[in-house]
N, C-alpha and C positions, 0 to 999 in steps of 0.2 A: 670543682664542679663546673660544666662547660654546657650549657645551654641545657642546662636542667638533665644532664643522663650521669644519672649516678653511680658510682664505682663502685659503691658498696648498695648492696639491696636495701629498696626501700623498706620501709618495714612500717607499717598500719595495725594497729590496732581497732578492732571491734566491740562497743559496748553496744551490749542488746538483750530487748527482754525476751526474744525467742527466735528461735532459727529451724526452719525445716530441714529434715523431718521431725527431729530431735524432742521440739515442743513448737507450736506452730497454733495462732488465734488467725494472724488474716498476711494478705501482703507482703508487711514488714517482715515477715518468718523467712517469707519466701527469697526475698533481697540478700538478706544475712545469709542465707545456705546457699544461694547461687552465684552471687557477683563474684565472693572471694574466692571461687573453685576457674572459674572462668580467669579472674586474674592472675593467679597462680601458673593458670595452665599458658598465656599469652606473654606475662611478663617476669621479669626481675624484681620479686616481689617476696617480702615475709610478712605472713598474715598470721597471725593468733586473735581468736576472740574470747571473750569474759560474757558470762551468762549468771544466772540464777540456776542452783540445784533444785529443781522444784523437785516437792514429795513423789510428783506423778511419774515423772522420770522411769523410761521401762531404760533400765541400767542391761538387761539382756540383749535386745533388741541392741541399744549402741551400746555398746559394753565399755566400762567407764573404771581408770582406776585411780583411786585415793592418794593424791600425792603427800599432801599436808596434813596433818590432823590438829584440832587446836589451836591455830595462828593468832598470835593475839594482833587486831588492831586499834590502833591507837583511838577513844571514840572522842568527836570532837569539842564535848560538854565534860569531858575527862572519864578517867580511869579505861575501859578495854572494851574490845569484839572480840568474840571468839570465832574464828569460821576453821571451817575444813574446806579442801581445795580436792577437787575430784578435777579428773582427765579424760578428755574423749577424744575425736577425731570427727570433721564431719565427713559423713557415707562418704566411700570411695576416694578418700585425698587424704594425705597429709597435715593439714589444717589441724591443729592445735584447738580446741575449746575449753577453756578452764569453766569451772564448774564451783559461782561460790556455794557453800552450804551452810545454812543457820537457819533449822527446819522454826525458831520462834519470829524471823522477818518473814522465811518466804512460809507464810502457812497455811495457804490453801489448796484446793486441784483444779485450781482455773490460772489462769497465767497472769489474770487482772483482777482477781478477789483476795487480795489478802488485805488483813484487816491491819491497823496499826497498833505498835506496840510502844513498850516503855523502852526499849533500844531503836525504832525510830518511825516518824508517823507514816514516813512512806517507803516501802522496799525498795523502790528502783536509785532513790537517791540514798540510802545505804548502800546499794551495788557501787553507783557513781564515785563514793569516797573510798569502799576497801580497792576499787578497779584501780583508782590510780597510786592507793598505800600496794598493794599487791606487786605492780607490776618493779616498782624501785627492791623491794625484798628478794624479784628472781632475778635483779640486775637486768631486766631488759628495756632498754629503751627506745621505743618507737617514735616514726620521726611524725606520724600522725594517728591520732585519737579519732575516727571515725564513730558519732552518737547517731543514734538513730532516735526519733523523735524529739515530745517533751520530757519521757521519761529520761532518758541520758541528758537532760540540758542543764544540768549546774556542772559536767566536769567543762565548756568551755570557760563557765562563771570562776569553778577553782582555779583554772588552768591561769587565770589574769588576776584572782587577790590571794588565795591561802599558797597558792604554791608559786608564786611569781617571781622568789627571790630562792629558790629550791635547785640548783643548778641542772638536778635528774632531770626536772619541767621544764625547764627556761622554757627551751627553743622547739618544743612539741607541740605541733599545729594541729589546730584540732578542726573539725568537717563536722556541721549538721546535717542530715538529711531530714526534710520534712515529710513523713508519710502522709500525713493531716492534721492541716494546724487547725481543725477544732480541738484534738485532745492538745488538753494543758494545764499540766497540773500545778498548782499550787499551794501555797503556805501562808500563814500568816506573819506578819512579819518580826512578831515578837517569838517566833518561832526559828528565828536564824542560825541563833547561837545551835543550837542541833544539827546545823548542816557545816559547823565549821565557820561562818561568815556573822558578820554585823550587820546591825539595820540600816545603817549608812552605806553597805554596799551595793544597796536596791536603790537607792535613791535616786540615781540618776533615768535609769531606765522608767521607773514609777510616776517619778515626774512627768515625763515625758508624754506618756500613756494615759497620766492619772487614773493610776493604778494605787486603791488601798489595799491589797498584796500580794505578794511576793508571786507572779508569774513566771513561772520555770524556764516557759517556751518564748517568753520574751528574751528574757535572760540570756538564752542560747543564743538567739537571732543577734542579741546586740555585739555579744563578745566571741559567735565564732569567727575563726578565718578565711573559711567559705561555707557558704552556704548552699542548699541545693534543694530543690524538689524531684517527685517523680512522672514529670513529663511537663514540655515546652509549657503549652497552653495553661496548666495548671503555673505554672510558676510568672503566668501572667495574668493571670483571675487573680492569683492571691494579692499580687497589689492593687486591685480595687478593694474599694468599701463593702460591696454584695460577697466579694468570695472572702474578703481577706482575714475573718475571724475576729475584727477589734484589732489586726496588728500588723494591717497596710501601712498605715502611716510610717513603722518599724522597717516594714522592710522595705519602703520606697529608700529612705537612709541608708542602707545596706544595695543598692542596686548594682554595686561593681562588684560585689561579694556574691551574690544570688544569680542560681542559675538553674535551668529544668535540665535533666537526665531522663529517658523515659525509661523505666522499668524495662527490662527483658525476660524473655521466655525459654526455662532448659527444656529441648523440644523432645528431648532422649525418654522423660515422662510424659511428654504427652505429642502419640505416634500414632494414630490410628491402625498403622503398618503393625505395628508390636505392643501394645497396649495389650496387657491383660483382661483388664475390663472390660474389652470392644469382643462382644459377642462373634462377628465377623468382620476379619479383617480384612482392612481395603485403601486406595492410593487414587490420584491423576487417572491412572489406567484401568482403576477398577471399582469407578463410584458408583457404578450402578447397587454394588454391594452394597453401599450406606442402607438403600431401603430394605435389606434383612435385617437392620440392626433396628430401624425403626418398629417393624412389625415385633420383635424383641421384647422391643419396652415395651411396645403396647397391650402385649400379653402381660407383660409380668405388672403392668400397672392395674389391668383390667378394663384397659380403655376400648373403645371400639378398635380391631384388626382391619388394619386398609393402608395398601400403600400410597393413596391417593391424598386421602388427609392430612392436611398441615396441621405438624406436631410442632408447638412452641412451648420452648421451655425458660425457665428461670431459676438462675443456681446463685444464691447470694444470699448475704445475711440481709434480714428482714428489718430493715429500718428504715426510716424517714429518708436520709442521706440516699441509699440505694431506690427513690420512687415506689416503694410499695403502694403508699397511696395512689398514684397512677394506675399503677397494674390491679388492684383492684376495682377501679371506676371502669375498666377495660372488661372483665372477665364473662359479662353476660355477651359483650360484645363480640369476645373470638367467638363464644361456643355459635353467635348467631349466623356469623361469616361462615361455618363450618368447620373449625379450627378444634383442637385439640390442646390440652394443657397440663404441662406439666413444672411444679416447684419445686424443689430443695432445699431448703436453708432451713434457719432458726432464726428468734428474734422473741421480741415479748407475748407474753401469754394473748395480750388481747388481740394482736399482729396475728399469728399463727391459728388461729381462731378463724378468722376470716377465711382462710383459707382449708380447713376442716371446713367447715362449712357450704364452701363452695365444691368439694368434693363430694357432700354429702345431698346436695341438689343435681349435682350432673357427674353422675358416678360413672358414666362411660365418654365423657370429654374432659374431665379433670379430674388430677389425679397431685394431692398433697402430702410428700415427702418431709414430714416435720423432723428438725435434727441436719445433722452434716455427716455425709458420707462420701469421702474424697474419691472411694475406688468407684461408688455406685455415680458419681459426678463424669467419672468415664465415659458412660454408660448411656448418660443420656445426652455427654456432649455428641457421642457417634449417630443414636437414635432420633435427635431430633432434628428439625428442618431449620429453624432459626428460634433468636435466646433476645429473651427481651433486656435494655438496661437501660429505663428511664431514669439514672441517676439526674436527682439535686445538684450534687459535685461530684466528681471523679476524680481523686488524686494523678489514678492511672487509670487502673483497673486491667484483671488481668482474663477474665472471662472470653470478652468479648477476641482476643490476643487466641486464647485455646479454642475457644469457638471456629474460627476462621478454619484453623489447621485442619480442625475435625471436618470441614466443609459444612459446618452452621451456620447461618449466616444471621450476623450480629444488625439488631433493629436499636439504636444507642441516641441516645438524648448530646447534641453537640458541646460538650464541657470536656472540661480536661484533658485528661489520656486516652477516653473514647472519641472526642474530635482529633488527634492526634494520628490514631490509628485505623481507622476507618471511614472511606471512600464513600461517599453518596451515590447509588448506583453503579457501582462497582464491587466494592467488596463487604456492602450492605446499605442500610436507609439508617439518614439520619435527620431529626427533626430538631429544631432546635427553641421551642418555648415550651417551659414546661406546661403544660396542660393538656388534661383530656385528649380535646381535636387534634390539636397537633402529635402526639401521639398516636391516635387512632388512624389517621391520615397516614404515619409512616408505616403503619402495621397493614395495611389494605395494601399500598403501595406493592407489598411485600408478599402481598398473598394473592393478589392478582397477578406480578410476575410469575408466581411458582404455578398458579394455574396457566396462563395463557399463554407464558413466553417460555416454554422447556428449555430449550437452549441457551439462553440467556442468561436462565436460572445456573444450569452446569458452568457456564460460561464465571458468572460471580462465582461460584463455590473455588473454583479451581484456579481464580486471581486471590483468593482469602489462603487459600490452601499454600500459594506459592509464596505469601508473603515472610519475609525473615526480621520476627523483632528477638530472637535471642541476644545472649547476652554480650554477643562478638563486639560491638559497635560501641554498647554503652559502657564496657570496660575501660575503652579506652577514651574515653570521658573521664571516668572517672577518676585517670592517671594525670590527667589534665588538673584536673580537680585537685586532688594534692598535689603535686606540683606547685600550684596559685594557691595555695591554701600556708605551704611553705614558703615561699614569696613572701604572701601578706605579714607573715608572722614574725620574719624577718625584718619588714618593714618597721614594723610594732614594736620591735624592740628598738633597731635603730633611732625610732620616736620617743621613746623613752630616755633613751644613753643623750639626748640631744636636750631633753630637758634642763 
């Protein structure tokens, strides 16, 4: 090996609870189904991923075939698992995706409701232990374990106690990627024995945190090889106290390990030029077209017909993290400005309410799309004038990223991966504390250009439209990334043999 370019392909593996289009809740789907097609297609690279067979699975749609039936694995409280192993491919590549199936762990038709059983309390760290019994059974071994989240974060905790004297494992360097360190799931710690490990192997980490149990996504942080988030700014929030979830202190320790990647975008789905979706298609050369796509929605929504009125919309799931509370303290406020509005998402019953509500008062300025509809999210990224995203925190976020393309132009609260990607009077308005005014402030800013300054307005549409965040850039990031991640691991052994 000569300066890290390796003679034989590198080989990665993926563990993940979902991947688009296949099965897909937010983001992370998206990462999983794009990064590894992109790296494939750029590098010297073998990618296979490991997933859950959820029940929901349209096995048509990806056509999917059973390679194993019955496999016993070995469970770590003794005696057997039984899975079956299905095969797919993801759309359009080569990519390998194994498919475990144990319809009594994964047992629901939500990707994050299954409930727990007497073979184990939580599905994803079942996945975690048959991923790495699995992968020694078909003789393959990879030179990095790529987790995503906290749900994959005990194979880097395997990867350093149950399997560290396993010669398949030794030298497999394993990558977290953090979509969002609020989720983090946990155990109790008299609960160990179930995952293969001892209560003395929390110890260290628990101590540290004064942590009374077993934190998963700690776990990960302490004992992967590298670490990563998705986008700069987020991966610098997280070491403070305000953004860091309880577990800055962790990753300040970790800071030669830790690093931001910002998410990218396959732009081949989302094309204004060739979208499906987009009622009328249009480009640089031909945006005056956007405003048929506007008057569009505004028909099929039942809002007032005008191409003059600024249509703003919001596509995201409705929760606290995303600023809904904001964007409701706003909403008597656009219809006052003159504005126009439109939602999509879903969230909790009493969330979703609010916004019935406000449709049912200004039935031709607001219009609420309750539910998610990714084709009709097309639809109203072309149709509308700009897309609100007063997030709390923002890992990345990829809206605001589709927006631009569509010539939307993103009004975003300065955090994360929305500070990251979008220009202040440029290629949209950014405000940065969260509250009301300051929101409202960027939103006027935003609606006074679109009245008074025409040119100016095309002028941002068409620096958003020109921007490139696909996935060219941050692949090879992320070959950097294991690379350093095979380094460190080597290291870690070396520190070990020196003992």
């Amino acid at each position: 090996m000569k300066k890290d370019n390796y003679k034989e392909k590198l080989r990665v593996l993926h563990i993940t609870s979902e991947l688009t289009p296949i099965a897909k809740a937010g983001g992370l789907g998206d990462v999983v189904g794009q990064l590894p097609k992109e790296m494939a297609r750029q590098f010297h690279i073998e990618i296979r991923i490991i997933m859950p067979k959820y029940k929901f699975l349209d096995l048509e749609k990806y056509p999917a075939e059973k390679i194993i039936t019955d496999l016993k694995i070995a469970s770590p409280t003794g005696g057997w698992w039984k899975i079956s192993v299905w095969k797919t491919l993801i759309p359009e590549t080569i990519i390998p995706v194994y498919l475990i199936e144990n319809n009594e762990v994964f047992n629901a038709d939500d990707i994050y409701k299954h409930k727990p059983t007497k073979i184990s309390s939580h599905p994803f760290f079942f996945l975690s232990t048959v991923a790495l019994e699995f992968i020694k059974i078909i003789d393959w071994q990879p030179n990095i374990i790529h987790c995503h989240d906290g749900m994959m974060g005990l194979v880097p905790k395997l990867l350093k106690t149950v399997y560290k004297d396993d010669l398949f494992y030794q030298k497999i360097a394993s990558v977290l990627t953090i979509h969002n360190l609020q989720f983090q799931p946990w155990f109790q710690f008299s609960e160990a024995k179930s995952v293969g490990l001892k209560q003395s192997d929390f110890k260290p980490t628990s101590k540290f945190l004064k942590l009374k149990v077993a934190n998963v996504m700690a776990e990960a942080i302490a004992n992967a090889d590298m670490i990563n988030t998705v986008s700069l700014t987020y991966a610098k929030e997280v070491l403070t106290k305000k953004y860091g979830a309880s577990l800055d202190k962790l990753l300040r320790t970790k800071k030669k390990q830790f690093t931001g990647i910002l998410n990218g975008v396959d732009y081949s789905h989302f094309d204004p030029r060739t979208n499906p979706d987009v009622p009328v298609k249009y480009w640089l050369d031909s945006l005056d077209k956007k405003t048929e796509n506007k008057l569009y929605l505004q028909k099929k929504l039942g809002l007032i017909q005008s191409a003059s009125i600024p249509l703003i919309c919001v596509i995201s799931r409705l929760t606290d993290q995303k600023g809904v509370g904001l964007i409701e303290e706003v909403l008597k406020n656009l219809v006052n400005m003159g504005a126009q509005f439109v939602i999509l998402g879903s969230g909790g019953k009493s969330v979703e309410k609010i916004f019935v509500k406000a449709e049912k008062d200004y039935p031709k300025e607001i219009a609420a799309e309750i539910g998610f509809d990714a084709d009709f999210a097309q639809t109203i990224y072309a149709g509308a004038d700009m897309i609100l995203m007063p997030s709390q925190f923002e890992p990345c976020g990829l809206s605001q990223i589709i927006a631009m393309r569509f010539g939307t132009i993103p009004i975003v609260r300065k955090t994360g991966g929305l500070a990251d990607t979008v220009r202040d009077g440029y290629t949209g308005f950014v405000f940065k504390h969260y509250d009301k005014n300051a929101f409202l402030w960027a939103i006027s800013r935003a609606v006074d250009v679109y009245y008074k300054q025409k040119d100016y307005w095309k002028k941002m549409q068409i620096m958003g439209m020109k921007k490139d965040f696909s996935w060219k850039n941050s692949a090879k990031k992320y070959i950097w990334l294991y690379k350093k991640a095979i380094r460190n691991k080597k290291k870690y052994l070396e520190g070990l043999n020196d003992k």
